[in-house]
RODO-2510 file (C-alpha; in nm, 4 decimals, decimal comma):
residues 398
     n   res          X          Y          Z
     1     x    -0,8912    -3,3040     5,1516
     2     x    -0,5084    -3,3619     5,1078
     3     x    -0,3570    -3,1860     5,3696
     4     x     0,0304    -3,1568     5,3709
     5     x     0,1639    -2,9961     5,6876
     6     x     0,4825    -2,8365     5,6510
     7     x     0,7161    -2,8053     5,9963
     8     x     1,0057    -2,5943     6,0274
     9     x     1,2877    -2,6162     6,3120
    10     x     1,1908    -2,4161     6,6006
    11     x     1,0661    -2,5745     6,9584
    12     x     0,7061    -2,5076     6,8559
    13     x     0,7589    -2,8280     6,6338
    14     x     0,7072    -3,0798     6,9131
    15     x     0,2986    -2,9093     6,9041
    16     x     0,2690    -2,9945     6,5248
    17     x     0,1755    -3,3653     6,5572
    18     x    -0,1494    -3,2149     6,7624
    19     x    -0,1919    -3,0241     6,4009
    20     x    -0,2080    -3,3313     6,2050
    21     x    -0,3667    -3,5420     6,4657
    22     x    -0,6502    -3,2953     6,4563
    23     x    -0,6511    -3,2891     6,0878
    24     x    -0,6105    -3,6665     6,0438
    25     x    -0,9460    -3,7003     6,2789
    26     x    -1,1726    -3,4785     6,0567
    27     x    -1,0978    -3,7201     5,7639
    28     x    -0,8149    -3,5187     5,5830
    29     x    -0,5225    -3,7184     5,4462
    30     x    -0,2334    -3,5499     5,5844
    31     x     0,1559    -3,5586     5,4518
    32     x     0,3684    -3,3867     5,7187
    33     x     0,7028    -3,2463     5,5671
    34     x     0,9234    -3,1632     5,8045
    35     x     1,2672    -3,0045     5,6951
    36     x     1,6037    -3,1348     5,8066
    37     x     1,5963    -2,8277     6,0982
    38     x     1,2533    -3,0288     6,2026
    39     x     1,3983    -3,3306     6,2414
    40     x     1,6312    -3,2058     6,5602
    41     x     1,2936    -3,1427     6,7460
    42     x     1,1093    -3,4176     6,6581
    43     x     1,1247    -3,7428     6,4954
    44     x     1,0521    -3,8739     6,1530
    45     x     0,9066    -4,1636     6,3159
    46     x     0,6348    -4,0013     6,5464
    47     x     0,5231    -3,7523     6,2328
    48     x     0,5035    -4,1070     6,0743
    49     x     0,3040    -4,2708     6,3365
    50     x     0,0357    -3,9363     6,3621
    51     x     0,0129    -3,8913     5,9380
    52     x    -0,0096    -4,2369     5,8521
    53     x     0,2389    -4,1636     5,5947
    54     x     0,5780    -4,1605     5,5492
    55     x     0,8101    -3,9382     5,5948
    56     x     1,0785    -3,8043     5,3160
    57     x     1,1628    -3,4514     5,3125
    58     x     1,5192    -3,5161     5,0760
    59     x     1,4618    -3,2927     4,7970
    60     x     1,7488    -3,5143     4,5860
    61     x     1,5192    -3,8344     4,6382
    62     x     1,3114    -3,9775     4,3856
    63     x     1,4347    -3,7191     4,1650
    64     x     1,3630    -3,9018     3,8783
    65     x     0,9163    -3,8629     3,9643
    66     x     0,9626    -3,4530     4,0313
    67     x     0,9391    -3,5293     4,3712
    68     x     0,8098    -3,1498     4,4296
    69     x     0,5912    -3,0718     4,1133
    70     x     0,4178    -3,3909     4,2506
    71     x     0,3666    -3,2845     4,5661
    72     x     0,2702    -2,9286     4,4633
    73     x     0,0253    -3,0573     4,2373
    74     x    -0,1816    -3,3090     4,4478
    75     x    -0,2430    -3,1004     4,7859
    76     x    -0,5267    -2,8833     4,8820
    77     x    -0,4484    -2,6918     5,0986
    78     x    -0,0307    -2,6801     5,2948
    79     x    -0,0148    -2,5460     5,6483
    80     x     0,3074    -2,4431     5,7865
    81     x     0,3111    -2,5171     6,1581
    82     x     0,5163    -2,3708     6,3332
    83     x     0,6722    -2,1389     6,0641
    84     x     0,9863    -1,9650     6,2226
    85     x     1,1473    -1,6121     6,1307
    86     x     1,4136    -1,7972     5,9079
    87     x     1,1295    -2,0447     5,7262
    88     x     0,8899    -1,6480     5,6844
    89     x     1,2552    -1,4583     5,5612
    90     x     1,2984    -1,7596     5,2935
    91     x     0,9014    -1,7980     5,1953
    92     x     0,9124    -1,3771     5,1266
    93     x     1,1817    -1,3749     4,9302
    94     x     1,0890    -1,7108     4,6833
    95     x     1,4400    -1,8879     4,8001
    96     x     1,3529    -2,3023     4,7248
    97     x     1,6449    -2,4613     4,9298
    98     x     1,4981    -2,7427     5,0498
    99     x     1,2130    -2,9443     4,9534
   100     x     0,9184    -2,7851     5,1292
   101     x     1,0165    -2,4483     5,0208
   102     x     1,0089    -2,5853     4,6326
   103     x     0,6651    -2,7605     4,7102
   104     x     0,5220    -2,3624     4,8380
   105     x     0,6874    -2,2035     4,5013
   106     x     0,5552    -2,4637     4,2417
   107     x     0,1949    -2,4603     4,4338
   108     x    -0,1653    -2,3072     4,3575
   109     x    -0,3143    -2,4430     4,6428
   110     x    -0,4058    -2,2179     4,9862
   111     x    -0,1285    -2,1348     5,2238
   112     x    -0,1504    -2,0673     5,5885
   113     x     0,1726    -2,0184     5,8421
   114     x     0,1368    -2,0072     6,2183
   115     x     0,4195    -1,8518     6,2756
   116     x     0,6337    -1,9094     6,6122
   117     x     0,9453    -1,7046     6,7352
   118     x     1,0746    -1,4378     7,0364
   119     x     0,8865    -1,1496     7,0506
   120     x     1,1769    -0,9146     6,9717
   121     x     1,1854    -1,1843     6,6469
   122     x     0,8581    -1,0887     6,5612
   123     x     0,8294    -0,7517     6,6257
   124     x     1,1547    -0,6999     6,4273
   125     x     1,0827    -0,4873     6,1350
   126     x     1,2083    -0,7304     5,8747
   127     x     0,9835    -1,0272     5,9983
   128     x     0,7004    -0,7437     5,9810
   129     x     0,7653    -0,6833     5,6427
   130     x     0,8204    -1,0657     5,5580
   131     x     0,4636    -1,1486     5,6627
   132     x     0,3223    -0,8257     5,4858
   133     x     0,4632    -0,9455     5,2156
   134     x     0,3216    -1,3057     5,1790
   135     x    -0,0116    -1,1608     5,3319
   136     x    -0,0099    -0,9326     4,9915
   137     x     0,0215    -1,2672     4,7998
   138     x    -0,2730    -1,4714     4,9208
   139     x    -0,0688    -1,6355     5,1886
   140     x    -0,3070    -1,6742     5,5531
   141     x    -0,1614    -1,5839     5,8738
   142     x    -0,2333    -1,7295     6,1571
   143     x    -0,0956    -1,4766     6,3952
   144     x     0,0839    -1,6152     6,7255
   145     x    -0,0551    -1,5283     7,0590
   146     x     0,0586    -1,4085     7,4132
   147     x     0,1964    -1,6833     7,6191
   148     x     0,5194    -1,8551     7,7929
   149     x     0,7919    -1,8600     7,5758
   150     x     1,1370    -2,0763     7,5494
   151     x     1,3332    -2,0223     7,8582
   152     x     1,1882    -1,7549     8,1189
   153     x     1,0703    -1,4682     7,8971
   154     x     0,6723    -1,4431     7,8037
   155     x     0,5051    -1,2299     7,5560
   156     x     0,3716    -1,2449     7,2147
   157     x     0,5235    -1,5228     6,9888
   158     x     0,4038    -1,8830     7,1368
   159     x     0,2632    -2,0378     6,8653
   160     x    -0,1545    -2,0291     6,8580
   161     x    -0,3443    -2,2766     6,9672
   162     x    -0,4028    -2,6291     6,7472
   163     x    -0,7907    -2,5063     6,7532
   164     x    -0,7255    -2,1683     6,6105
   165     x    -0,4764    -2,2854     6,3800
   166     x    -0,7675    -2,5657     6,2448
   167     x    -1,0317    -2,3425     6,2524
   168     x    -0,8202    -2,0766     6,0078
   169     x    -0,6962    -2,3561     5,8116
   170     x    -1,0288    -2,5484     5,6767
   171     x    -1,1585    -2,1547     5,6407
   172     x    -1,2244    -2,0066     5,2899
   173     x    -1,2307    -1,6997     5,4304
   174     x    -0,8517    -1,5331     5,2123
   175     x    -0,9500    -1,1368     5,1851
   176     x    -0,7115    -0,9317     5,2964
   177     x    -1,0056    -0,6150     5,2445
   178     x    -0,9031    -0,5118     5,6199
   179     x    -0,4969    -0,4655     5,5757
   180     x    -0,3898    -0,1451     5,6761
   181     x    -0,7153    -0,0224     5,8814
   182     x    -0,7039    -0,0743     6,2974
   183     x    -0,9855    -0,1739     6,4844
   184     x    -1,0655    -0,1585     6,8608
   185     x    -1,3110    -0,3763     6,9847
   186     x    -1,4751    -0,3771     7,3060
   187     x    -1,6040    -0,6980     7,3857
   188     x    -1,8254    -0,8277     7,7110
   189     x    -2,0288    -0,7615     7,9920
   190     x    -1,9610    -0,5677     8,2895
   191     x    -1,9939    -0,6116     8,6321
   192     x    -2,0509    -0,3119     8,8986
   193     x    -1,9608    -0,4115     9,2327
   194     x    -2,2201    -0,4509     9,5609
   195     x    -1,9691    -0,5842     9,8033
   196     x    -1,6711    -0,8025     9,8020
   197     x    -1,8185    -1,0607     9,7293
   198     x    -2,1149    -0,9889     9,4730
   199     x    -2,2012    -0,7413     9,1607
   200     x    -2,4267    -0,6745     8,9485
   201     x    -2,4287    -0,8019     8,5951
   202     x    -2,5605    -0,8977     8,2523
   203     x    -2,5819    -1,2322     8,0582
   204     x    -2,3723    -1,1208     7,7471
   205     x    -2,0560    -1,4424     7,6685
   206     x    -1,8611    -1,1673     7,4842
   207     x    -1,8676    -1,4601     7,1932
   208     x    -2,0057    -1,2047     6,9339
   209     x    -1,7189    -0,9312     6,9705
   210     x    -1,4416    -1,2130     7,0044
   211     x    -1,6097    -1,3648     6,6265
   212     x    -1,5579    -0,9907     6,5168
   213     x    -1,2033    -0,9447     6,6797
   214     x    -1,0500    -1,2933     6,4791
   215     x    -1,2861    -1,1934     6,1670
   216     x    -1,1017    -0,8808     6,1203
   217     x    -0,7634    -1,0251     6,2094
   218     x    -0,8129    -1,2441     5,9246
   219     x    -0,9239    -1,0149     5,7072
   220     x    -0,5708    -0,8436     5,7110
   221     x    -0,6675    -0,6114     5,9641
   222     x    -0,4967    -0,4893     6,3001
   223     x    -0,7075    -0,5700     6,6173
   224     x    -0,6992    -0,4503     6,9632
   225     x    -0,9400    -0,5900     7,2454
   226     x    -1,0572    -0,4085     7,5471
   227     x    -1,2250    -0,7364     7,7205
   228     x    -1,4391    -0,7150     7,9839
   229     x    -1,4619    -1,0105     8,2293
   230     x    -1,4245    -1,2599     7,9178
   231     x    -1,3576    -1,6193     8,0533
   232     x    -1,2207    -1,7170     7,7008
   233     x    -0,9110    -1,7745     7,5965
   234     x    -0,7474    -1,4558     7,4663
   235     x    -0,3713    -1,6106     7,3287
   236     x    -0,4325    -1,5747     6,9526
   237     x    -0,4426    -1,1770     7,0435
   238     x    -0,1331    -0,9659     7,0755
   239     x    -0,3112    -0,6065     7,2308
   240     x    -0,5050    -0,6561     7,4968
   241     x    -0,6851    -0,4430     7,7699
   242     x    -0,9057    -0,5647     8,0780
   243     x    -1,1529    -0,4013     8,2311
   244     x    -1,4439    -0,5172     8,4716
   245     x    -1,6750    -0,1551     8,5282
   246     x    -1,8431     0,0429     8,3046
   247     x    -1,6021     0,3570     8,4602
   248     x    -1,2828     0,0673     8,3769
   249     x    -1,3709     0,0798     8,0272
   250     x    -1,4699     0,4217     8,0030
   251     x    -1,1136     0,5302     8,1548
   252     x    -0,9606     0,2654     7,8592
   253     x    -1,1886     0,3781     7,6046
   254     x    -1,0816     0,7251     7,6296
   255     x    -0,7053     0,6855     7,6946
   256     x    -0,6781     0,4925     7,3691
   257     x    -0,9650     0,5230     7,0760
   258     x    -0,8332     0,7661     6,9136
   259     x    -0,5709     0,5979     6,8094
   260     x    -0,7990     0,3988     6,5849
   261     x    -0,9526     0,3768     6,1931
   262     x    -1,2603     0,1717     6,4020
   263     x    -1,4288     0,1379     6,7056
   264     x    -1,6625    -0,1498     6,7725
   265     x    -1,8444    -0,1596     7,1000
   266     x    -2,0071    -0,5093     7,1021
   267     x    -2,0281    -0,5051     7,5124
   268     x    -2,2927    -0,4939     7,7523
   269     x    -2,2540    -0,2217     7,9877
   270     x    -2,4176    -0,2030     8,3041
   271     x    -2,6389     0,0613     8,3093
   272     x    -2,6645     0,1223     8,6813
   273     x    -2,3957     0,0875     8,9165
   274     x    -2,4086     0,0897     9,3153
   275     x    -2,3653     0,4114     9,4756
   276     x    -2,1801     0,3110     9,7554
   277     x    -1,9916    -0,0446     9,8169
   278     x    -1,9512    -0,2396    10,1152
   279     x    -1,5507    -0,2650    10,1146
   280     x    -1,6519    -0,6166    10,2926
   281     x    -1,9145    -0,8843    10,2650
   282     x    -2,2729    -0,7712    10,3621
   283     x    -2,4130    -1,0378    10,5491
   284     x    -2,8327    -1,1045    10,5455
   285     x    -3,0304    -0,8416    10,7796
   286     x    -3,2687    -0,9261    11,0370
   287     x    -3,5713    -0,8250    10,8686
   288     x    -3,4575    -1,0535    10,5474
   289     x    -3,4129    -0,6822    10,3294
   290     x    -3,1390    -0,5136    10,1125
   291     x    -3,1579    -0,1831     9,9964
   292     x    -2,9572    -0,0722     9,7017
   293     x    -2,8871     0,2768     9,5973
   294     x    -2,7985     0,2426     9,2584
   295     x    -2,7036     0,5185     9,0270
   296     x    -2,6268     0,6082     8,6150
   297     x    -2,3322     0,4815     8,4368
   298     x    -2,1770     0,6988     8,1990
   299     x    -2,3319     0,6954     7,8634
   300     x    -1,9619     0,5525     7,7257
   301     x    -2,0095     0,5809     7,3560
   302     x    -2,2065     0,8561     7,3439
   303     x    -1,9643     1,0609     7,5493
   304     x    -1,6654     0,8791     7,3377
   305     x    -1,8423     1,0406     7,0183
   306     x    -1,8514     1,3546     7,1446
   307     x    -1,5117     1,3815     7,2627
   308     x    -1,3639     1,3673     6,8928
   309     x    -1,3093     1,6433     6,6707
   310     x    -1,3857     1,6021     6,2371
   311     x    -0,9950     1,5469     6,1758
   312     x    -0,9961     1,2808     6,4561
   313     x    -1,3069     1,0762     6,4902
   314     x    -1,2546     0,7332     6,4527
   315     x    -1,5575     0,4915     6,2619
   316     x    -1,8187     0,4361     6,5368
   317     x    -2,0141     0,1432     6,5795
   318     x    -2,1974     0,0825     6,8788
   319     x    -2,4364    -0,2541     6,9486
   320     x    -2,8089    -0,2232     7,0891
   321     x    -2,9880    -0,4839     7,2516
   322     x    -3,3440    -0,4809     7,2272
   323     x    -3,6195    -0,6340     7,3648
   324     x    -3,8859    -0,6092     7,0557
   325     x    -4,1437    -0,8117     7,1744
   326     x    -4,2065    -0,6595     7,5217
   327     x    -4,0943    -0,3033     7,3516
   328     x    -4,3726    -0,0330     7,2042
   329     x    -4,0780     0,0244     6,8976
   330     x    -3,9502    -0,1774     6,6254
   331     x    -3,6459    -0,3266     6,6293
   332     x    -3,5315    -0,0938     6,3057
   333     x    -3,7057     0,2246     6,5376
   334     x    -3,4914     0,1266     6,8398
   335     x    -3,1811     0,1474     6,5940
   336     x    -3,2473     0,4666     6,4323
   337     x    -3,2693     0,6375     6,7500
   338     x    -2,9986     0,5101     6,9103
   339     x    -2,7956     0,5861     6,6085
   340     x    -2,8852     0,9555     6,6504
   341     x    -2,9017     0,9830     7,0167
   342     x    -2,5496     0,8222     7,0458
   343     x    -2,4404     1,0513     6,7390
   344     x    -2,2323     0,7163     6,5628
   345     x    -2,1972     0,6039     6,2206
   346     x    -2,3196     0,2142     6,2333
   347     x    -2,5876     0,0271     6,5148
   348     x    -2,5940    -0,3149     6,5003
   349     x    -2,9345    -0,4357     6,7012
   350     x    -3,0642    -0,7509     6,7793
   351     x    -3,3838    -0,8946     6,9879
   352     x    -3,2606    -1,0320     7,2813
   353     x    -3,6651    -1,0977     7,3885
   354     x    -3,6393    -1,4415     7,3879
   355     x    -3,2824    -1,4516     7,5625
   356     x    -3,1974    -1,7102     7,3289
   357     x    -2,9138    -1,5177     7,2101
   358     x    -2,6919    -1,5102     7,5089
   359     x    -2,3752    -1,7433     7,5461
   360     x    -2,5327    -1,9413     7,1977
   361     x    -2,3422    -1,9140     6,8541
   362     x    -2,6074    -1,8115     6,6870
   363     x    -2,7268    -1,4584     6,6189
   364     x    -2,9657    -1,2416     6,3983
   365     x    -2,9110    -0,8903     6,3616
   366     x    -3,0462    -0,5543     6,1912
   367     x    -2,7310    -0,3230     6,1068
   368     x    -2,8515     0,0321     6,0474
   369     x    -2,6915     0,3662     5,9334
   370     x    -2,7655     0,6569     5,7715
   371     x    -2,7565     0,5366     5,4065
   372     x    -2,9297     0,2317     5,4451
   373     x    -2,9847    -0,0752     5,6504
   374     x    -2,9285    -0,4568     5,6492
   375     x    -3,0446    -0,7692     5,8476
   376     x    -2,8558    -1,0949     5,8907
   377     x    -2,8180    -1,3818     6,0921
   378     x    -2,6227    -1,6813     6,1123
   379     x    -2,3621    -1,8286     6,3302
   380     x    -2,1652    -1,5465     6,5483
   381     x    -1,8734    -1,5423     6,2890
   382     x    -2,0890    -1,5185     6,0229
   383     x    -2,2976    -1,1821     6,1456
   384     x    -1,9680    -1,0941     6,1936
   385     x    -1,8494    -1,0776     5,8642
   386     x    -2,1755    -0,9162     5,7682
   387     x    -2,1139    -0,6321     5,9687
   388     x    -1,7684    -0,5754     5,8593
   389     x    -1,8728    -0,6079     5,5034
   390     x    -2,1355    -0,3238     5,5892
   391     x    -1,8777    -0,1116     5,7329
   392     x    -1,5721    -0,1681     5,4764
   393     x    -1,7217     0,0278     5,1634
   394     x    -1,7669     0,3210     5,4772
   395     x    -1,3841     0,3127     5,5505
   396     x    -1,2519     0,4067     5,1905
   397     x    -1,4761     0,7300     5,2469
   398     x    -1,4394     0,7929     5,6006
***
């Protein structure tokens, strides 16, 4: 694929030869066009060095070949990396002042920005509006995470990660069917507490609600993650909330759900917590014995469903994990019930007999609600999409 990376001049620049390093090493031929802003943060000579090609972003060069049409014409796919608040302002309103920006307006091919500013940059309404607006035309967003920023200030803004920004990149995934709906997804496994040291808890990565967390960010939509005890790396997402018990994440869950269009609830909650917990270490007995008095967790999203009124309720969709084989119901029985017992819209269930499912990127799934049902499988990010393409005709009416 021809590849042309575009680079703007903000700090983030010095991480774009990672870009086109990791580009250049899947087999993509990669042009980096930096503009003249660029150049102050890094030099023609290294973007030379990582691209194998040379570097020329003078739009009054070669004038005579159409230096831009040219360009335009014979590129896949242009990444802008890092795109600042100047480059987005520019890009939104079709301004072509400088080579790169003539090679984006004469273009057909895909478009994706990973933008890369101050927070109170990007939370500016103007930048807001900038990036709705080239999100409305086709143009991919890879959103910028929470992280250290230029001098001592942290918060959301650092650029993503050169993984993330890949991964979105080489993606055909461009609907924006999401824009304008909020999600909150509640993604992992909890762990109830025996002592100081030691807990009880479940197998579940959290890998299958952080596929459907970035699936619906690029879809267009806004994302919020309540993660519980996830070890992976959570800087491409802007809102999030932590929680480690099944009370945490009740107490979360009910503070803030109702502020959303959706609420997924991919997590595996304890069912059972300890009564009472050693504030210390409990240290092995005599007689080689441990007796644990363990009691009910709160049914969380059964309780959450009953909390809202008609004019309020969110779109519910809870996750059931199933043991089919060792189980007297079907996998599609287990659903149904839970679906009414829980009172929710959607179920998503899978057969977890095997265990093969946990911390893999596989999955198979049965999604089931009232109107019908569906089963898919695939990788994690692919049952992903499934499930929000089951749910998005349900949002228009909901």
């Amino acid at each position: 694929m021809r590849i042309i990376v575009g680079i703007t001049g903000g700090i983030a620049a010095y991480k774009s030869p990672a870009v086109i390093r990791a580009f250049t090493e899947l087999g993509h031929d990669v042009q980096a066009l930096p503009t003249q802003n660029a150049l102050r943060f890094i030099g023609a000579t290294t973007l030379e060095a990582i691209s194998h090609n040379a570097i020329d972003p003078n739009l009054f060069t070669d004038v005579e070949s159409v230096k831009h049409i040219a360009l335009a014409k014979n590129v896949d796919l242009i990444v802008v990396v890092p795109a600042t608040a100047s480059f987005i302002a520019r890009y939104a309103a079709g301004l072509a002042d400088d080579l790169l920006m003539n090679v984006l307006l004469a273009t057909k091919a895909r478009v994706v920005i990973a933008p890369a500013m101050h927070t109170e940059m990007w939370e500016h309404p103007a930048t807001k509006q900038n990036i709705q607006t080239l999100r409305s035309r086709g143009v991919v967003i890879v959103e910028p995470g929470v992280g250290r920023l230029t001098g001592d200030d942290t918060g959301v803004g650092r650029l993503a990660e050169t993984a993330e920004i890949v991964i979105q990149a080489l993606s055909e995934e461009t609907s924006n069917d999401l824009d304008g709906h909020s999600f909150l997804v509640i993604a992992g496994g909890t762990r109830e507490p025996i002592d100081s040291v030691r807990y009880i808890g479940n197998r579940s990565s959290g890998k299958q609600g952080l596929a459907l967390a970035r699936a619906i960010k690029k879809r267009g939509g806004s994302v919020s993650l309540l993660a519980i005890n996830l070890a992976q790396d959570l800087s491409g997402f802007t809102d999030v909330h932590t929680a480690q018990t099944a009370v945490d994440v009740e107490t979360i869950a009910n503070q803030i759900a109702s502020g959303f269009d959706v609420v997924l609830m991919p997590a595996a909650i304890g069912d059972f917590r300890v009564e009472e917990i050693n504030p210390g270490k409990l240290h092995r007995a005599s007689d080689s014995e441990l007796n644990l008095h363990l009691v009910a967790n709160p049914d969380i999203l059964a309780n959450l469903s009953a909390s809202f009124g008609p004019a309020d309720r969110p779109l519910l969709v809870g996750f059931a994990a199933h043991a089919a084989k060792h189980e007297k119901s079907s996998l599609r029985d287990a659903a149904l019930a839970k679906l009414e017992s829980k009172n929710v819209d959607v179920i998503v269930a899978n057969d977890i007999s095997d265990g093969s499912v946990f911390d893999s990127d596989e999955n198979s799934v049965l999604i089931v609600s009232k109107h019908g049902d569906l089963a898919t499988s695939g990788t994690k990010v692919d049952v992903a999409n499934a499930i929000l393409d089951f749910i998005e005709p349900m949002l228009k009416s909901h």
